[in-house]
C-alpha positions, 0 to 999 in steps of 0.5 A, a space after each residue: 871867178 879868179 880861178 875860171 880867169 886863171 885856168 881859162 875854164 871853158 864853155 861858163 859864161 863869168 856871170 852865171 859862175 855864182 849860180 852855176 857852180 861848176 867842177 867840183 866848187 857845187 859840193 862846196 853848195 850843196 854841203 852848205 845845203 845838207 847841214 841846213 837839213 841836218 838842223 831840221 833832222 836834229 830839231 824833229 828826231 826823224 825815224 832814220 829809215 823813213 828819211 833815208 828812203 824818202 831821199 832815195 825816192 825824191 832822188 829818183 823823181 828828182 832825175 825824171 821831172 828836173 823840173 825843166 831846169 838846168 841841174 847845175 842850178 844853185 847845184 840842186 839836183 846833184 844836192 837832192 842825188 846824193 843826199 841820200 849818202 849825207 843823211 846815211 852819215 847824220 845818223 851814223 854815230 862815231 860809235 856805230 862807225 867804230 863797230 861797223 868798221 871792226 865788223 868789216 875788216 873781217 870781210 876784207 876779201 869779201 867786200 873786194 869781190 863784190 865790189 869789182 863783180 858789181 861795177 863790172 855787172 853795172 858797166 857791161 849794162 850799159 853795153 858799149 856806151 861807156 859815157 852813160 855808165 859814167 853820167 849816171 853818176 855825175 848826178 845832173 844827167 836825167 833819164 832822157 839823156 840815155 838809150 834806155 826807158 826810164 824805169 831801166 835808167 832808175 834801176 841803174 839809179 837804184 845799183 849806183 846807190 848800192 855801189 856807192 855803199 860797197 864802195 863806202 863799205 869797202 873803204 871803211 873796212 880797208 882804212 888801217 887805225 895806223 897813221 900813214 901817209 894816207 892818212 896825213 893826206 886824209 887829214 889835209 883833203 880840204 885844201 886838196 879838194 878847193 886847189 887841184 882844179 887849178 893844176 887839172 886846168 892849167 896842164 891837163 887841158 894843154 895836153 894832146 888826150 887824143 894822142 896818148 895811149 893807156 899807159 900814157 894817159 895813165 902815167 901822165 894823170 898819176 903824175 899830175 895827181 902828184 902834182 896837184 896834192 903837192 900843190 895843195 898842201 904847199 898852198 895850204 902851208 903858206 896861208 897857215 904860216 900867213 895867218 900865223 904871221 898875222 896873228 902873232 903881230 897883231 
């Protein structure tokens, strides 16, 4: 609440903020929500594939019956929309990783080809109306909310799960071993993840969008991405030296 007061956050009514998570706080939930599962998972020792389909099913359902409820409720329906990606990772070892990773650095070229060939198919699908293309990954948004059928918008469904596995694919294989900058940032994402909204707030939301052209609005998120990871790890410091602080005098 002292964030939405702080960066006058529009259209959430104070009262319902702890039952509505709202930007990027219903991750936070629904992370809470797929470590409770993985303690089922652990205590049964399900076959992998059986549960992971059995997500993407319920997933899909879960878009086409929402149960007449909000999808930002307690955050359930983005939590039952992208499990499918937490339980790909519950059984996915370290060692896996490892030899999937090597695998992948050999198709470099390849993962990036069909990457950009599969979001350009998935963009032009949806024709002109560029916001559908970018609700259906919001993971809220049910199939009444978009032109087609729902058989159409659950095939979308289905290519929006592939994408999201070139692009983890593509992701894994581009990652160096080397330490950078990168992966100091990598190493820091939390404070970045829980802090950036207030710099997205408070500047981005007093900025004339409308006004900017493609350069604009380029430069100018570039620059308050900046901002924002400056931000987070300056605020990230400051609470490590506090408690530091407190420690050593206690």
């Amino acid at each position: 609440m002292f964030i939405v007061n702080l960066t006058s956050y529009p259209w959430i009514p104070e009262i319902h903020i702890v039952v509505t998570p709202i930007f990027h706080v219903w991750y936070l939930l629904s992370l809470t929500y797929w470590y409770l599962i993985s303690v089922f998972l652990k205590k049964f020792r399900l076959h992998p594939l059986t549960v992971l389909v059995t997500t993407i099913i319920f997933a899909l359902f879960i878009r086409y019956i929402n149960f007449h409820a909000d999808g930002n409720y307690f955050a359930y329906e983005r939590t039952i929309v992208f499990a499918p990606y937490f339980i790909a990772g519950y059984f996915f070892t370290f060692d896996k990783l490892i030899k999937v990773r090597a695998k992948l650095r050999k198709f470099k070229p390849v993962l990036f080809f069909v990457m950009i060939i599969s979001v350009c198919i998935n963009f032009l699908s949806f024709g002109n109306n560029a916001n559908e293309w970018m609700r259906v990954f919001f993971g809220y948004v049910n199939y009444y909310q978009f032109d087609d059928g729902k058989y159409i918008f659950f095939l979308k469904e289905l290519i929006q799960y592939i994408i999201g596995t070139i692009a983890i694919a593509l992701l894994l294989g581009l990652v160096s071993k080397r330490k950078s900058f990168l992966s100091y940032i990598g190493q820091h994402t939390l404070y970045i993840f829980i802090c950036h909204p207030i710099i997205y707030f408070i500047v981005y939301n007093r900025i004339d969008r409308k006004s900017m052209d493609t350069v604009e609005s380029f430069l100018v998120s570039t620059a308050l991405t900046i901002l924002a990871i400056i931000f987070s790890l300056a605020i990230e410091q400051i609470l490590f030296k506090i408690k530091y602080f407190v420690r050593n005098n206690n």
